[in-house]
N, CA, C and O atoms as a GROMACS GRO file, in nm:
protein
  576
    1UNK      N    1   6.155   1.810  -6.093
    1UNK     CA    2   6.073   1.882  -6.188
    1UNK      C    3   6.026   2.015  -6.130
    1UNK      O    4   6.045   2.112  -6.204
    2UNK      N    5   5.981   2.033  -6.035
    2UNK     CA    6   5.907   2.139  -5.950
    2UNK      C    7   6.072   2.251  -5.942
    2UNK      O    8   6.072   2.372  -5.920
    3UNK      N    9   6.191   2.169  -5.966
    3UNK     CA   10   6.275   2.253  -5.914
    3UNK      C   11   6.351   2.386  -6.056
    3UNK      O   12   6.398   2.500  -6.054
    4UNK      N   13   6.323   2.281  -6.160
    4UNK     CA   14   6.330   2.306  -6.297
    4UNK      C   15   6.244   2.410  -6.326
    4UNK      O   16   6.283   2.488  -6.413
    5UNK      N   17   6.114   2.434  -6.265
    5UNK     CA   18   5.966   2.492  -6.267
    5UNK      C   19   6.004   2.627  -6.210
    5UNK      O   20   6.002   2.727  -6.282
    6UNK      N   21   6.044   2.631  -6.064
    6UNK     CA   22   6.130   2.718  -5.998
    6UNK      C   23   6.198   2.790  -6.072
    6UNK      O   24   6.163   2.895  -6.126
    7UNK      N   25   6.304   2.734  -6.079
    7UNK     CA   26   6.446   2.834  -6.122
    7UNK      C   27   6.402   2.871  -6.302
    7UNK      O   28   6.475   2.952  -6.359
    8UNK      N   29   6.305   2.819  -6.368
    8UNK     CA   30   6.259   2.874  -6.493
    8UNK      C   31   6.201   3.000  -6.463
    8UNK      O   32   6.227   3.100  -6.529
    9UNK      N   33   6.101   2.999  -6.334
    9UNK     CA   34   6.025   3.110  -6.323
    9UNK      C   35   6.094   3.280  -6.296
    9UNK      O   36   6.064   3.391  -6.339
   10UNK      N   37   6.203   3.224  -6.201
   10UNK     CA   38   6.293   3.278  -6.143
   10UNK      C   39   6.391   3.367  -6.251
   10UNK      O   40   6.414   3.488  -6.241
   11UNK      N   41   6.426   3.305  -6.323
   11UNK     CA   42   6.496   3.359  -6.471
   11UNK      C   43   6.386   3.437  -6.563
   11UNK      O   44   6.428   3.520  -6.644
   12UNK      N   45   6.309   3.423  -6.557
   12UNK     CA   46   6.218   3.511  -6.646
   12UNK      C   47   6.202   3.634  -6.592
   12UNK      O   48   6.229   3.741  -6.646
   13UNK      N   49   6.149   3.611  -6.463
   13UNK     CA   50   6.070   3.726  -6.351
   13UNK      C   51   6.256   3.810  -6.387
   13UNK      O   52   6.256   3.913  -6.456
   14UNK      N   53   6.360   3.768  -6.347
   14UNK     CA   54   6.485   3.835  -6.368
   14UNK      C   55   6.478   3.883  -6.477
   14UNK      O   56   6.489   4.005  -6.467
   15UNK      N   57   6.460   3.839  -6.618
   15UNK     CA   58   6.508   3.884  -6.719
   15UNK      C   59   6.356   4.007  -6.732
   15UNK      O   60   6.384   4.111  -6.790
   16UNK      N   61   6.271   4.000  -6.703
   16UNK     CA   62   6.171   4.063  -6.736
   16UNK      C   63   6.182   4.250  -6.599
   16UNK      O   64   6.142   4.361  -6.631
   17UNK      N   65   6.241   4.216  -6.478
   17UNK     CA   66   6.307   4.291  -6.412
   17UNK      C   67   6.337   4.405  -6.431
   17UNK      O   68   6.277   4.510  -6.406
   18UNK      N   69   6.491   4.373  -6.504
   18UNK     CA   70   6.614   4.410  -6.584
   18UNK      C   71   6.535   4.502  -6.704
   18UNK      O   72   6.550   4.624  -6.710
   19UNK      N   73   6.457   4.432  -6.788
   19UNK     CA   74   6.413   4.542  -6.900
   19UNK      C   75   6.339   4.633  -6.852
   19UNK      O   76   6.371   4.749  -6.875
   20UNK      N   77   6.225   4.606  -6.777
   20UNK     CA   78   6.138   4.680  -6.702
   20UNK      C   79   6.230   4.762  -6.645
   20UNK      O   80   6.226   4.875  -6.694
   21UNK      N   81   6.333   4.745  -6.540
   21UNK     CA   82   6.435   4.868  -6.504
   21UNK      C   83   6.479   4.998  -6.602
   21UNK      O   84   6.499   5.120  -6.592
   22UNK      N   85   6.479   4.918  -6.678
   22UNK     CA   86   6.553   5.007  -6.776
   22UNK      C   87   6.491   5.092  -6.850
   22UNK      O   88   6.553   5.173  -6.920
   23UNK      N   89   6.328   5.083  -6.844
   23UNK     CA   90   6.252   5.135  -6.920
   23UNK      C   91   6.146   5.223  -6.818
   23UNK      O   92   6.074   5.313  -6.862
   24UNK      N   93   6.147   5.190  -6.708
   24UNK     CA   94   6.074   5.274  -6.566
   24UNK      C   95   6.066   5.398  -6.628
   24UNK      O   96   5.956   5.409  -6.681
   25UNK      N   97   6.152   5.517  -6.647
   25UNK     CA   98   6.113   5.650  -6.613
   25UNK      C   99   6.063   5.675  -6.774
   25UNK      O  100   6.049   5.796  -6.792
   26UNK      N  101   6.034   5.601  -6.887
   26UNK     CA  102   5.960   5.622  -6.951
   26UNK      C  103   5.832   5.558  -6.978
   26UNK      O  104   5.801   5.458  -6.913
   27UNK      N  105   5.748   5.607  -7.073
   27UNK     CA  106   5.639   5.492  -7.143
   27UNK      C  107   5.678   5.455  -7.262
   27UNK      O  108   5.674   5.542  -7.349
   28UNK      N  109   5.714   5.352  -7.290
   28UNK     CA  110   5.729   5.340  -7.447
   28UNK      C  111   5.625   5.265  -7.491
   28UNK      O  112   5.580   5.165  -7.437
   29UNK      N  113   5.576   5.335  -7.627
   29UNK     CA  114   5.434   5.290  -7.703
   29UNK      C  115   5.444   5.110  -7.749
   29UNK      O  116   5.549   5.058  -7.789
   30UNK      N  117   5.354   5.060  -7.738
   30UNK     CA  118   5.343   4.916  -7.773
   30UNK      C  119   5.400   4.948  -7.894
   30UNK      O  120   5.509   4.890  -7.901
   31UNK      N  121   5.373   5.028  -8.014
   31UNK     CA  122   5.419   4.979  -8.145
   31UNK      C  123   5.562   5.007  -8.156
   31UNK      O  124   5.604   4.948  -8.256
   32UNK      N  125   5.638   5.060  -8.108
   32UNK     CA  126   5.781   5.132  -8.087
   32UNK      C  127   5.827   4.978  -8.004
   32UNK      O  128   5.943   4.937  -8.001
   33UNK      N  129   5.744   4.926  -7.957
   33UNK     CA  130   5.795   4.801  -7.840
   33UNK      C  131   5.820   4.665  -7.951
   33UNK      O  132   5.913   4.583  -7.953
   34UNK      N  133   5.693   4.677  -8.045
   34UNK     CA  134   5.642   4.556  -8.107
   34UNK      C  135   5.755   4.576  -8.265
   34UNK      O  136   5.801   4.482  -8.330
   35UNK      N  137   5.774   4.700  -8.290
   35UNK     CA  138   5.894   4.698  -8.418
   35UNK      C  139   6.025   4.727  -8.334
   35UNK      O  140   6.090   4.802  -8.408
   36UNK      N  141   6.093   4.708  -8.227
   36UNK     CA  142   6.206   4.679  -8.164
   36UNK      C  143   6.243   4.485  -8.125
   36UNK      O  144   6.345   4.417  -8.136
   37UNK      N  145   6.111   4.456  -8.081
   37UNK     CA  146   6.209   4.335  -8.099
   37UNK      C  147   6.105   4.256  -8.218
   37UNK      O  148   6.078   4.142  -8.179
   38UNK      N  149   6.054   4.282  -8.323
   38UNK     CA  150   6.082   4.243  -8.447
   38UNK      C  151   6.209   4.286  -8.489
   38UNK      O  152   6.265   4.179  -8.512
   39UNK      N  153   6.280   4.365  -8.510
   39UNK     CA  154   6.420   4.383  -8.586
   39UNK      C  155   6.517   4.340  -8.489
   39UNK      O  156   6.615   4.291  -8.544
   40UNK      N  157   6.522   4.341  -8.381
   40UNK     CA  158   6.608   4.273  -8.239
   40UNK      C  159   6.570   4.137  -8.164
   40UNK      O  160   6.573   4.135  -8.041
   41UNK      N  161   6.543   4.047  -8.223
   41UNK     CA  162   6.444   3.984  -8.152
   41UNK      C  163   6.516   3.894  -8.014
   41UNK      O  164   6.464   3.868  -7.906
   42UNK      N  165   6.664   3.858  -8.067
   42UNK     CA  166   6.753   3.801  -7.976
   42UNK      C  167   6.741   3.925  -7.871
   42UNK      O  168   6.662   3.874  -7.791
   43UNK      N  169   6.764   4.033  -7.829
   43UNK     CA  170   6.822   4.143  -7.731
   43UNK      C  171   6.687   4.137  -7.641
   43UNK      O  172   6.572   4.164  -7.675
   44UNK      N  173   6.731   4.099  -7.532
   44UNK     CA  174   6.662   4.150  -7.389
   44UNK      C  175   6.704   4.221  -7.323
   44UNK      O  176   6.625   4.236  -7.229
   45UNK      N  177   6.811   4.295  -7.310
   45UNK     CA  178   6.805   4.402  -7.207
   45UNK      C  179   6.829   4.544  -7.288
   45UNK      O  180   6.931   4.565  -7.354
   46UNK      N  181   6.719   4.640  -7.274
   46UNK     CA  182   6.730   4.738  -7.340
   46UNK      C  183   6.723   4.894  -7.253
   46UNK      O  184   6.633   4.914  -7.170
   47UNK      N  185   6.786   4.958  -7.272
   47UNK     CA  186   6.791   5.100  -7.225
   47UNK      C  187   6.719   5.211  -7.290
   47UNK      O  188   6.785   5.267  -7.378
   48UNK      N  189   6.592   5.259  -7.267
   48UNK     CA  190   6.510   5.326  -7.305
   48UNK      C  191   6.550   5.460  -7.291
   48UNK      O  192   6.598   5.483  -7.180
   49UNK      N  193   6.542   5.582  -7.391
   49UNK     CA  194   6.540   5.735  -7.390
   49UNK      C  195   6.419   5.810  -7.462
   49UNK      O  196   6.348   5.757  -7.548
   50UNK      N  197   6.411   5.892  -7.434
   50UNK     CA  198   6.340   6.012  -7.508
   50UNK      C  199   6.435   6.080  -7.588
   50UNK      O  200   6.548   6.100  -7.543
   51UNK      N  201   6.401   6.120  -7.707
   51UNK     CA  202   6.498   6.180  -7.753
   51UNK      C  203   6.436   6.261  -7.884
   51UNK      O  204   6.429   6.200  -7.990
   52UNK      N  205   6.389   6.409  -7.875
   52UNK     CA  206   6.356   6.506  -7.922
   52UNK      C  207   6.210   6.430  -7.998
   52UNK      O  208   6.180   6.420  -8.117
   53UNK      N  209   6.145   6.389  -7.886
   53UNK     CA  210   6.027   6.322  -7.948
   53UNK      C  211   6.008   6.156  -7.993
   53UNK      O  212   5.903   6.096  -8.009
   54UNK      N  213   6.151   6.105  -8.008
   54UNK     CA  214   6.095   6.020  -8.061
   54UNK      C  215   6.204   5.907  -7.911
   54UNK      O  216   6.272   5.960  -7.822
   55UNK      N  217   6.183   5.760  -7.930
   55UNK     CA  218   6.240   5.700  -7.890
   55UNK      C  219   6.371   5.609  -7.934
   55UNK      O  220   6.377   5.552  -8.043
   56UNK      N  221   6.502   5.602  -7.805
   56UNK     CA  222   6.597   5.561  -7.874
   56UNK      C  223   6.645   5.435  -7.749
   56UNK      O  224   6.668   5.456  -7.630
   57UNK      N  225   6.650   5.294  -7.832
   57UNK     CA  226   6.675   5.224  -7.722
   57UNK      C  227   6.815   5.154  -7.733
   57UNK      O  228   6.838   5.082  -7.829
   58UNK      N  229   6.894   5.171  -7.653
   58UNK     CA  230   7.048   5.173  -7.644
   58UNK      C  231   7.078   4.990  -7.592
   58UNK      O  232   7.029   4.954  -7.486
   59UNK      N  233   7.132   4.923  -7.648
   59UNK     CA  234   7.123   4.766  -7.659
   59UNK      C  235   7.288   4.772  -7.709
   59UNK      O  236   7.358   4.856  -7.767
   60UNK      N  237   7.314   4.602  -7.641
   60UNK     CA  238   7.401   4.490  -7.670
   60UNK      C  239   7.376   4.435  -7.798
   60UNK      O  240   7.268   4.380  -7.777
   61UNK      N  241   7.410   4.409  -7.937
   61UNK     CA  242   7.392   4.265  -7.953
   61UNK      C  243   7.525   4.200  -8.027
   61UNK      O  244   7.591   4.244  -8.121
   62UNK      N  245   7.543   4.069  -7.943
   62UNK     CA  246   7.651   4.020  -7.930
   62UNK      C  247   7.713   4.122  -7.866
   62UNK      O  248   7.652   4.207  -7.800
   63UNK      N  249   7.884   4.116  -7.887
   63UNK     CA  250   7.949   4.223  -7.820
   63UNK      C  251   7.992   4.382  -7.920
   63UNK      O  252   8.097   4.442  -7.944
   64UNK      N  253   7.864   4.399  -7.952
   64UNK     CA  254   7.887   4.525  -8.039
   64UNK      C  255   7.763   4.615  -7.962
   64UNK      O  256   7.659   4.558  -7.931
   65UNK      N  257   7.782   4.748  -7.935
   65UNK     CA  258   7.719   4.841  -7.871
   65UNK      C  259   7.655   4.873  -7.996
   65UNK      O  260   7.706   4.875  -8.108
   66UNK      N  261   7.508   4.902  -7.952
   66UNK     CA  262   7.411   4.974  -8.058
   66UNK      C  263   7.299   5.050  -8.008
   66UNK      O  264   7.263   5.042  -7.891
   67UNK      N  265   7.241   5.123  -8.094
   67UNK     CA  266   7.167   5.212  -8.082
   67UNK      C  267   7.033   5.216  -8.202
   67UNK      O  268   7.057   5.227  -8.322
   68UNK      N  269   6.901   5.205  -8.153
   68UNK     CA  270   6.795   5.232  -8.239
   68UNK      C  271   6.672   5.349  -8.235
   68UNK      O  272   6.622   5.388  -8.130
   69UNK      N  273   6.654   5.370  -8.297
   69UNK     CA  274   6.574   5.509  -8.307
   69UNK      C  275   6.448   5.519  -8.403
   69UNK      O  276   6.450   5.522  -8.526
   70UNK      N  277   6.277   5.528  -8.272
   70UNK     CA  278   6.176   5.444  -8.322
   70UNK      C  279   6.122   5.603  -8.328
   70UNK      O  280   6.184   5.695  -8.274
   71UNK      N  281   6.007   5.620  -8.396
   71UNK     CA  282   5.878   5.716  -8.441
   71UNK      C  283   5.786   5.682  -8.302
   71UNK      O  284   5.852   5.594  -8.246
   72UNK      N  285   5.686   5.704  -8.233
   72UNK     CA  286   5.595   5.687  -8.185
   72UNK      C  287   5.505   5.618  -8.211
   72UNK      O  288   5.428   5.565  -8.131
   73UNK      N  289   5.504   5.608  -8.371
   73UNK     CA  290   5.446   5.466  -8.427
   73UNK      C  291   5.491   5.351  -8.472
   73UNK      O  292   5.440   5.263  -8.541
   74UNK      N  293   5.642   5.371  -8.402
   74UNK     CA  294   5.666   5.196  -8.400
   74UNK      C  295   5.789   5.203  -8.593
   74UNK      O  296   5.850   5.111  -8.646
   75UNK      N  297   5.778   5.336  -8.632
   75UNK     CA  298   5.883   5.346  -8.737
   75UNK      C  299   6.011   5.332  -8.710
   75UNK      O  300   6.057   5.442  -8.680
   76UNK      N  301   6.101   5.238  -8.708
   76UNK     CA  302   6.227   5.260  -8.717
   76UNK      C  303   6.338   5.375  -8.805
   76UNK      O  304   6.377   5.350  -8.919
   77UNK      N  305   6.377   5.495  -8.734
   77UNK     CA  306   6.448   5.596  -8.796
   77UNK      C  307   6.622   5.548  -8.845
   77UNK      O  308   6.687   5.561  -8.949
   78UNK      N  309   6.642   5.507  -8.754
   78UNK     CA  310   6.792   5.476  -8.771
   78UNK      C  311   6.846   5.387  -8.678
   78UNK      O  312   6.812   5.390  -8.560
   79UNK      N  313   6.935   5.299  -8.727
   79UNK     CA  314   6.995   5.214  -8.626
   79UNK      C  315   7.181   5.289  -8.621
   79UNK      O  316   7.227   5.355  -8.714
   80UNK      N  317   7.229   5.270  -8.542
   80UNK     CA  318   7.335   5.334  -8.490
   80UNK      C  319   7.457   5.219  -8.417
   80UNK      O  320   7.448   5.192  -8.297
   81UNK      N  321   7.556   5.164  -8.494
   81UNK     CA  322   7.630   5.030  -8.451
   81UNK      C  323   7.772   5.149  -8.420
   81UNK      O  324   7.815   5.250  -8.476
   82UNK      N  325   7.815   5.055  -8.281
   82UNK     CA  326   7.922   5.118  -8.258
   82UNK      C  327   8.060   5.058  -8.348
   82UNK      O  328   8.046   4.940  -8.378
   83UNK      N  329   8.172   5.113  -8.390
   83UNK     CA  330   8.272   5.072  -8.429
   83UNK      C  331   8.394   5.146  -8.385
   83UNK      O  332   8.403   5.251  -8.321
   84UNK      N  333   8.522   5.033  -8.452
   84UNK     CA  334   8.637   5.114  -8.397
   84UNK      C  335   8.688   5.277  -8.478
   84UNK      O  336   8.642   5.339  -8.574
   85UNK      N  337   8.769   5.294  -8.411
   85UNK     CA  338   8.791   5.444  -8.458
   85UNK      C  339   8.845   5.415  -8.630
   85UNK      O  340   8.802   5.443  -8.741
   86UNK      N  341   8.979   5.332  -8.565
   86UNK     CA  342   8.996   5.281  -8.736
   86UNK      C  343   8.913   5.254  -8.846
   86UNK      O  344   8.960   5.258  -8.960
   87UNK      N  345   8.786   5.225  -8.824
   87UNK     CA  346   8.702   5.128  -8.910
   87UNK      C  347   8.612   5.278  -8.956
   87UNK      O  348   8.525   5.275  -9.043
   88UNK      N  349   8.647   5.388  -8.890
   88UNK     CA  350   8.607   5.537  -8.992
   88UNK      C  351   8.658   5.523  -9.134
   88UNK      O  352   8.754   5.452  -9.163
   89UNK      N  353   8.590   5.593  -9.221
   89UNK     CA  354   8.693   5.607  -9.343
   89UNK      C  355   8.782   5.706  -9.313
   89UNK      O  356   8.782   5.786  -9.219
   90UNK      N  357   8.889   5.686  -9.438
   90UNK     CA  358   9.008   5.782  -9.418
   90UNK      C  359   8.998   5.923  -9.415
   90UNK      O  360   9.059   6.005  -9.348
   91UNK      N  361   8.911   5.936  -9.500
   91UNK     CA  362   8.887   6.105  -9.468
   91UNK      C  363   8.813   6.165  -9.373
   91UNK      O  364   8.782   6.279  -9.405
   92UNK      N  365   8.766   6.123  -9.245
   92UNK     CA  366   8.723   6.122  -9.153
   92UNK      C  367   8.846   6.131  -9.032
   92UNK      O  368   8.876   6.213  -8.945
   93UNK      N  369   8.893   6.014  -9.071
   93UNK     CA  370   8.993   6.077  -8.916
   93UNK      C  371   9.143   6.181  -9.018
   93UNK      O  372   9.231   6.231  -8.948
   94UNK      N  373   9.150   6.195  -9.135
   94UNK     CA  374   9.232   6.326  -9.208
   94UNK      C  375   9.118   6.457  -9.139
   94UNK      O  376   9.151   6.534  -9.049
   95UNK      N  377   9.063   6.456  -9.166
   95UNK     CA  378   8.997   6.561  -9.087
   95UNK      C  379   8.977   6.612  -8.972
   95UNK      O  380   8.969   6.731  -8.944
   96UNK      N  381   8.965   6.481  -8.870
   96UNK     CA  382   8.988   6.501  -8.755
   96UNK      C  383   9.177   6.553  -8.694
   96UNK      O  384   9.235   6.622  -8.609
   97UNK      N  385   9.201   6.471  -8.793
   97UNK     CA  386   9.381   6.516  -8.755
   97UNK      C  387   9.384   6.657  -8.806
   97UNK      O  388   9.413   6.734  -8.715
   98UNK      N  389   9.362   6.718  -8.923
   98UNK     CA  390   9.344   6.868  -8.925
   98UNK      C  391   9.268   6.980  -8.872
   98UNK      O  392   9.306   7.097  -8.883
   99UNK      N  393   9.156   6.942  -8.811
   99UNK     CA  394   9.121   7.019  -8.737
   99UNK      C  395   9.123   6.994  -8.557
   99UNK      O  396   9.097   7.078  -8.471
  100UNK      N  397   9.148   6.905  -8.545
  100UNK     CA  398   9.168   6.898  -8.345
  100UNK      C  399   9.280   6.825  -8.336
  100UNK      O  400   9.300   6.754  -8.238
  101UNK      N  401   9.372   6.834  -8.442
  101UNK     CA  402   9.539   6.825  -8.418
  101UNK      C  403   9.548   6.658  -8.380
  101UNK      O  404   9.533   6.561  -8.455
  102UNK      N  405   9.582   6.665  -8.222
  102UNK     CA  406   9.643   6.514  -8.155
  102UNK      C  407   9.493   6.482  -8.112
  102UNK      O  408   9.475   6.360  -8.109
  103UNK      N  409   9.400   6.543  -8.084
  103UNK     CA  410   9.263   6.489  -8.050
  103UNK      C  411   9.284   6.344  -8.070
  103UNK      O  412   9.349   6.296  -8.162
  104UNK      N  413   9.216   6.270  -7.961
  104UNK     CA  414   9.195   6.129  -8.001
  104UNK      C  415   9.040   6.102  -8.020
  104UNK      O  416   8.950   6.181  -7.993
  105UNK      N  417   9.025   5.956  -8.079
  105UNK     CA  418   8.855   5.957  -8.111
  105UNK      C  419   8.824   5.914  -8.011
  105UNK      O  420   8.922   5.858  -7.962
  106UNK      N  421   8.710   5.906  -7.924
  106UNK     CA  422   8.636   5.867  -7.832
  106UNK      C  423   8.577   5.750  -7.830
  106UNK      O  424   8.589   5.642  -7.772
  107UNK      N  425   8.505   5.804  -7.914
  107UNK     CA  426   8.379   5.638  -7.952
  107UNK      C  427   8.371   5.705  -8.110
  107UNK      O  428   8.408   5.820  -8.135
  108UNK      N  429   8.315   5.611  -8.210
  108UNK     CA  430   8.268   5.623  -8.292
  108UNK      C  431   8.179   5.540  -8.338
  108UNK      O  432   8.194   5.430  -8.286
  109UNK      N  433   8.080   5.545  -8.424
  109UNK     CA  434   7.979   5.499  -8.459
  109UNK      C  435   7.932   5.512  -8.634
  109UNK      O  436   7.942   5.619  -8.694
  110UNK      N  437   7.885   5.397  -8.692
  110UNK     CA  438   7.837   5.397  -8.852
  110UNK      C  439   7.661   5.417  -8.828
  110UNK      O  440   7.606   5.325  -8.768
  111UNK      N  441   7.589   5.512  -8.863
  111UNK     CA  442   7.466   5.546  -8.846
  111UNK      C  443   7.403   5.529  -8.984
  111UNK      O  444   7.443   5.604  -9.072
  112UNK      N  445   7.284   5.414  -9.020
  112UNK     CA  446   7.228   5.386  -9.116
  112UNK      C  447   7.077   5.410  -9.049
  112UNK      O  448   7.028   5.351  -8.952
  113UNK      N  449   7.013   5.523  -9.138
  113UNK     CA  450   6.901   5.557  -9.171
  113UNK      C  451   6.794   5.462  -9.236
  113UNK      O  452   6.813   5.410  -9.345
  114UNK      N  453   6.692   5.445  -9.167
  114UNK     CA  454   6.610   5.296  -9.163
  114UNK      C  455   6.570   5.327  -9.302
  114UNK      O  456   6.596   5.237  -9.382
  115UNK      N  457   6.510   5.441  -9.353
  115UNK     CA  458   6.424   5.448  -9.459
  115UNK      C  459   6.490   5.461  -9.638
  115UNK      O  460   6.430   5.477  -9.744
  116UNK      N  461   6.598   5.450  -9.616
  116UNK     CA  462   6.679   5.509  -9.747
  116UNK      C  463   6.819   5.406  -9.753
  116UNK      O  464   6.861   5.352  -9.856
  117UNK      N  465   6.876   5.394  -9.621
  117UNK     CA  466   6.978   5.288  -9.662
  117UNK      C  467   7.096   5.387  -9.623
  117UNK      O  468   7.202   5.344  -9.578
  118UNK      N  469   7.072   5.512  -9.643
  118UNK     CA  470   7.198   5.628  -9.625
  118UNK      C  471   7.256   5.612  -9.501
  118UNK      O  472   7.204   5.591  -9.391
  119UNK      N  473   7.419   5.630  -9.546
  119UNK     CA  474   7.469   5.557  -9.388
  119UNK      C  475   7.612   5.720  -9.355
  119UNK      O  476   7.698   5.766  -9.430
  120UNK      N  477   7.573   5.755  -9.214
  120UNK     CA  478   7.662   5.854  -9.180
  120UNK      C  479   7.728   5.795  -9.082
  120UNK      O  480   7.682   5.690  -9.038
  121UNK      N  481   7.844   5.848  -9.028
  121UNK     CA  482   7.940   5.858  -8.949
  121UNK      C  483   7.945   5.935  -8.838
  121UNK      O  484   7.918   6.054  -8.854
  122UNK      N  485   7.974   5.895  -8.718
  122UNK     CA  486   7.986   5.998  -8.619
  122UNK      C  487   8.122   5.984  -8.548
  122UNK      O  488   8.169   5.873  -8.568
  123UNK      N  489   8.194   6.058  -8.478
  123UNK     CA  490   8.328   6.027  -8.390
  123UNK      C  491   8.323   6.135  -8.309
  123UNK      O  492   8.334   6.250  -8.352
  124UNK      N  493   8.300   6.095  -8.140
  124UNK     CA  494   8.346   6.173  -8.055
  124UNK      C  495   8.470   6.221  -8.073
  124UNK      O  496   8.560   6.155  -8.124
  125UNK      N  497   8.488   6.389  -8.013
  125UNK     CA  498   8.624   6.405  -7.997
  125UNK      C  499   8.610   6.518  -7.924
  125UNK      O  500   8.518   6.593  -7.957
  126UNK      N  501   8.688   6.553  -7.823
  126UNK     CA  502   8.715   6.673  -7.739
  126UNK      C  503   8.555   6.709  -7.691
  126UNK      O  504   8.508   6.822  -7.676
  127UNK      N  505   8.480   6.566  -7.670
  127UNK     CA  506   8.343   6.599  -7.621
  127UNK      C  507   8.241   6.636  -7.706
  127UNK      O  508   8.127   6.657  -7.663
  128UNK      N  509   8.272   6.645  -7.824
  128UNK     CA  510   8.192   6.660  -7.959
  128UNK      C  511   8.141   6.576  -8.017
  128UNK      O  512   8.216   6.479  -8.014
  129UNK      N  513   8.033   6.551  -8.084
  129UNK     CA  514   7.990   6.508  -8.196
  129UNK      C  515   7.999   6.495  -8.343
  129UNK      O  516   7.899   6.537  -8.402
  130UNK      N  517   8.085   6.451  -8.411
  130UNK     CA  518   8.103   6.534  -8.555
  130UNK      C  519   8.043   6.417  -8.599
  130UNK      O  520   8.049   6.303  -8.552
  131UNK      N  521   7.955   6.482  -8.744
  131UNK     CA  522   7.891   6.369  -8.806
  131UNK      C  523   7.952   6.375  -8.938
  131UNK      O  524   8.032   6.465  -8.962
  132UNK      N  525   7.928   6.306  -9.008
  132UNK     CA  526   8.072   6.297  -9.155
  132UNK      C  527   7.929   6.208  -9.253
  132UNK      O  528   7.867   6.125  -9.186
  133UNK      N  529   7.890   6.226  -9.382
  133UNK     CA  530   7.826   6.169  -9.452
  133UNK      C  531   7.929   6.042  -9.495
  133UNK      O  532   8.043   6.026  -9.452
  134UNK      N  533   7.854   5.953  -9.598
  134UNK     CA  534   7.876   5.840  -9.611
  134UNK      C  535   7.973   5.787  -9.724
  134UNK      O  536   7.961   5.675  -9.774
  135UNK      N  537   8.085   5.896  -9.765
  135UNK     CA  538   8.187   5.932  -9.822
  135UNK      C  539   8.293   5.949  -9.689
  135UNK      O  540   8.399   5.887  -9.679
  136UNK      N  541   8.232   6.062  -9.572
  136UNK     CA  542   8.330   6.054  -9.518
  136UNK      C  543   8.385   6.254  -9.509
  136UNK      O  544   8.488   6.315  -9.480
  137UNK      N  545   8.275   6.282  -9.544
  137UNK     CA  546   8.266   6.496  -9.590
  137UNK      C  547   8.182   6.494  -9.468
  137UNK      O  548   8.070   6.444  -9.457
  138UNK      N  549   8.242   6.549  -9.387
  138UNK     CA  550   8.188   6.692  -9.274
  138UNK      C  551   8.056   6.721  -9.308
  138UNK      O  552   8.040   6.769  -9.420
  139UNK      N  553   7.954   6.702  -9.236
  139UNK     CA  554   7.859   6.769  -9.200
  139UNK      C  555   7.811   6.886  -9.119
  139UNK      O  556   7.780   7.003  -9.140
  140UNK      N  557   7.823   6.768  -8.973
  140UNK     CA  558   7.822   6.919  -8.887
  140UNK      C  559   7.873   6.874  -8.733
  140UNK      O  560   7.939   6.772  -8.719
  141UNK      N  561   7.837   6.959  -8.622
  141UNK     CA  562   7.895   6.926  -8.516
  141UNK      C  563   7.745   6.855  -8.433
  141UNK      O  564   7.684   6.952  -8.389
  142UNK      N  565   7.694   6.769  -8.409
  142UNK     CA  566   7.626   6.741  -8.359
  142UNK      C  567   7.534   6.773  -8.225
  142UNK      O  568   7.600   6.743  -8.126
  143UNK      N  569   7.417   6.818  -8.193
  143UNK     CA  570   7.374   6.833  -8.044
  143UNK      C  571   7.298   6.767  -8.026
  143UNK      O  572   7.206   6.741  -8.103
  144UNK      N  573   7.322   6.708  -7.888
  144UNK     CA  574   7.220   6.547  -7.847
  144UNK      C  575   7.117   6.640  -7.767
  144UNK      O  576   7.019   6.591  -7.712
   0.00000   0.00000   0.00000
């Protein structure tokens, strides 16, 4: 029993570690903390940023890469799921084939806006950002 007691404690202090690592060179506000794992509640290991004011915490869940993006008061702006290049719509990578030729996609990502439901597109390419609305029409070139 005492050993069960142990290695329980041991796994926590670890898992509690690991997030704390990841979150060191910032502060993130209790309410930004307290509406992240309400909408995440399975995900423990999270990667904390600053990002033009607000906070963005870069997470696993299951084996899909994601991305969330909180207000200072704990508002969720947008969640950000990674996907395959294929899984762009078609006029997204027609576009990409007309304007950066053989370019390949990098990463891409489906970006749904917490407050409206509106969902954009992003696809690295040649180190870029291009964001594509939720048709799949050019927006703009993105700066992080």
């Amino acid at each position: 029993m005492k050993s069960i007691k142990t290695t329980a404690a041991i796994l926590i202090a670890a898992s509690t570690a690991i997030t704390v690592m990841a979150q060191r060179s910032i502060q993130i506000p209790p309410a930004v903390k307290a509406s992240f794992v309400k909408a995440y509640p399975a995900v423990k290991v999270v990667k904390w940023e600053k990002e033009k004011g607000d906070f963005e915490a870069g997470f696993k869940q299951g084996r899909t890469q994601m991305s969330a993006t909180f207000k200072a008061d704990g508002n969720q702006l947008e969640a950000e799921t990674g996907i395959s290049a294929t899984a762009l719509p078609a006029s997204v990578i027609a576009y990409i084939k007309e304007h950066y030729k053989s370019a390949a996609i990098k990463e891409a990502a489906k970006i749904t806006k917490t407050a409206t439901g509106e969902v954009n597109y992003e696809a690295e390419v040649k180190g870029r950002d291009l964001l594509f609305d939720g048709a799949g029409k050019f927006i703009k070139i993105a700066k992080d």
